[in-house]
C-alpha positions in Angstrom: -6.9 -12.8 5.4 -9.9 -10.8 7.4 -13.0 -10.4 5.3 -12.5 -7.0 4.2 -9.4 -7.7 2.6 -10.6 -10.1 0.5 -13.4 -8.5 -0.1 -11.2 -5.7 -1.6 -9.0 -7.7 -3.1 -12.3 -9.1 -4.9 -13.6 -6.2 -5.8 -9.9 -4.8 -7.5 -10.4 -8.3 -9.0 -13.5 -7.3 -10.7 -12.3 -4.0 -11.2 -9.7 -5.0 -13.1 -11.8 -7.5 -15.4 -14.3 -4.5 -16.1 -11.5 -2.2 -16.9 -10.4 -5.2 -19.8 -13.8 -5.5 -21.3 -14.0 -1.7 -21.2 -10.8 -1.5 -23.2 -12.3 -3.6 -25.8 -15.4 -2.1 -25.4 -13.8 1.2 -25.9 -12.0 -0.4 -29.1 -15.5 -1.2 -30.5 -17.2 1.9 -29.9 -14.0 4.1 -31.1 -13.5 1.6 -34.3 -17.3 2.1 -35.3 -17.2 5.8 -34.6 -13.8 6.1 -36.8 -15.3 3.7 -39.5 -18.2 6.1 -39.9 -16.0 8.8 -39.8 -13.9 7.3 -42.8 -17.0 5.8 -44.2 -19.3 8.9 -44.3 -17.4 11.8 -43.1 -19.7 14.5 -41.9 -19.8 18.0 -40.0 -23.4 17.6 -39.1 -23.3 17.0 -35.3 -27.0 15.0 -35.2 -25.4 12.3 -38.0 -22.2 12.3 -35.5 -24.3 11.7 -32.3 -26.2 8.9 -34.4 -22.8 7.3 -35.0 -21.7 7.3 -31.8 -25.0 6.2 -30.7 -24.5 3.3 -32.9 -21.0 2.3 -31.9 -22.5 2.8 -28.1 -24.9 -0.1 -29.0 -22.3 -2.4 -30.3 -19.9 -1.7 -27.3 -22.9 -2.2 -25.2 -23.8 -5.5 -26.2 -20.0 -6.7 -26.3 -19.8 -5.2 -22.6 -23.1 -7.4 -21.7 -21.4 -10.6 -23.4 -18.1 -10.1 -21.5 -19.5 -8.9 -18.2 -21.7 -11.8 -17.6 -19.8 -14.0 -18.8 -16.4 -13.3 -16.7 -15.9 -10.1 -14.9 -19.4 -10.7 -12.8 -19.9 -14.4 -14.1 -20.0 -15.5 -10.0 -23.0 -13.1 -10.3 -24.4 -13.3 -13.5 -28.0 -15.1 -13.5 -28.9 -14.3 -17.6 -32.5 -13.6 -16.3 -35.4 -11.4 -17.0 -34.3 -9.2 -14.1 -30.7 -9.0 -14.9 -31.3 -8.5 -19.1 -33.8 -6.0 -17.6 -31.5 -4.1 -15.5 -28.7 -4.4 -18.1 -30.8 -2.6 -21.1 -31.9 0.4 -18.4 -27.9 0.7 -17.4 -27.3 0.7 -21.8 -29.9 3.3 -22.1 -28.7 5.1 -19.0 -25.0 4.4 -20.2 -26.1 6.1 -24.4 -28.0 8.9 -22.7 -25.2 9.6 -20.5 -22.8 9.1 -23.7 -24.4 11.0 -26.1 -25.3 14.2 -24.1 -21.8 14.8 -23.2 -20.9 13.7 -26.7 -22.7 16.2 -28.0 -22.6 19.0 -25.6 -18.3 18.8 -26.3 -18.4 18.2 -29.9 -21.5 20.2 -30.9 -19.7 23.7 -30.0 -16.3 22.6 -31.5 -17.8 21.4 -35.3 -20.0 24.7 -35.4 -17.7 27.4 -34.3 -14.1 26.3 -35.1 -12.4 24.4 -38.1 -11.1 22.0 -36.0 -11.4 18.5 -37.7 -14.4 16.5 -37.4 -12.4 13.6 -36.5 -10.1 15.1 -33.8 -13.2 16.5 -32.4 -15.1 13.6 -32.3 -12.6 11.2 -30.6 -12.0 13.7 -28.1 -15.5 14.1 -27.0 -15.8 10.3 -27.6 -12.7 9.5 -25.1 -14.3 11.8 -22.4 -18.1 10.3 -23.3 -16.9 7.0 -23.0 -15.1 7.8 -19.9 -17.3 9.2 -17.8 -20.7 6.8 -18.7 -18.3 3.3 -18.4 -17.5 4.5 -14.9 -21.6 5.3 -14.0 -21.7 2.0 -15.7 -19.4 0.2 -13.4 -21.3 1.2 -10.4 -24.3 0.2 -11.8 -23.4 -3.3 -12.4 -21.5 -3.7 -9.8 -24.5 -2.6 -7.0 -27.6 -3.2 -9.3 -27.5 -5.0 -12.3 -25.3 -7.8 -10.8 -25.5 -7.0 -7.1 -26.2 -10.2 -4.9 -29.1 -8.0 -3.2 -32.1 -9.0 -4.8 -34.2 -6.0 -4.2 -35.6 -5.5 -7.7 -36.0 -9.5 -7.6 -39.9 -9.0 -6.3 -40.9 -6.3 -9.4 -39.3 -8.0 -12.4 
């Protein structure tokens, strides 16, 4: 097999191991959303963006678990520079999140009866889409990327 096979087959591999943990990722962070939901329903969209920031955290710290442990475990050093890089891709992951959260839930809670809950797992679906897949790329050529050039400032 010539190298850039494998290295594709490698990287659909990987791929495929990030797309697991982001399924249970995505379990976690629509769980804890729905649990608030049931908990505490709410139409106020800043209580619904703190929720989903919440169940961002948790899915976040399940993703870091399962990611360094076995999708990019071949890479995966558990040092300052790679917990580092890993808490700037969560923050950069909730930002992402909770913007679009937000910016597609906030306009359907305040103008329309549409329930909070159907509202709020659609924007959640999409949120969580689009940041897992900035995410990916992230990890893939940053956080656990075998070129070390953050290695000399952390």
């Amino acid at each position: 097999m010539s190298e850039a096979k494998a290295k594709l087959k490698s990287g659909g591999k990987r791929f495929s191991k990030f797309s697991i943990v982001g399924l249970s990722n995505s379990i976690i962070d629509i769980g804890v959303l729905n649990l608030f939901l049931w908990l505490e329903p709410t139409r106020e969209v800043s209580l619904l963006v703190i929720y989903n920031g919440v169940a961002l955290v948790l899915a976040n710290l399940n993703s870091y678990i399962w990611n360094s442990l076995w999708t990019f475990r071949g890479r995966a050093e558990h040092d300052l520079r790679q917990i580092v890089l890993f808490a700037l891709q969560v923050l950069v992951n909730i930002g992402v999140s909770n913007v679009l959260f937000w910016a597609l839930v906030h306009p359907v809670i305040v103008y329309t009866e549409v329930p909070t809950y159907l509202a709020s797992n659609v924007a959640k679906i999409i949120s969580v889409t689009v940041a897992s897949t900035i995410s990916f790329f992230i990890m893939r050529y940053v956080v656990f990327s075998r070129k070390r050039w953050f290695k000399s400032r952390l």
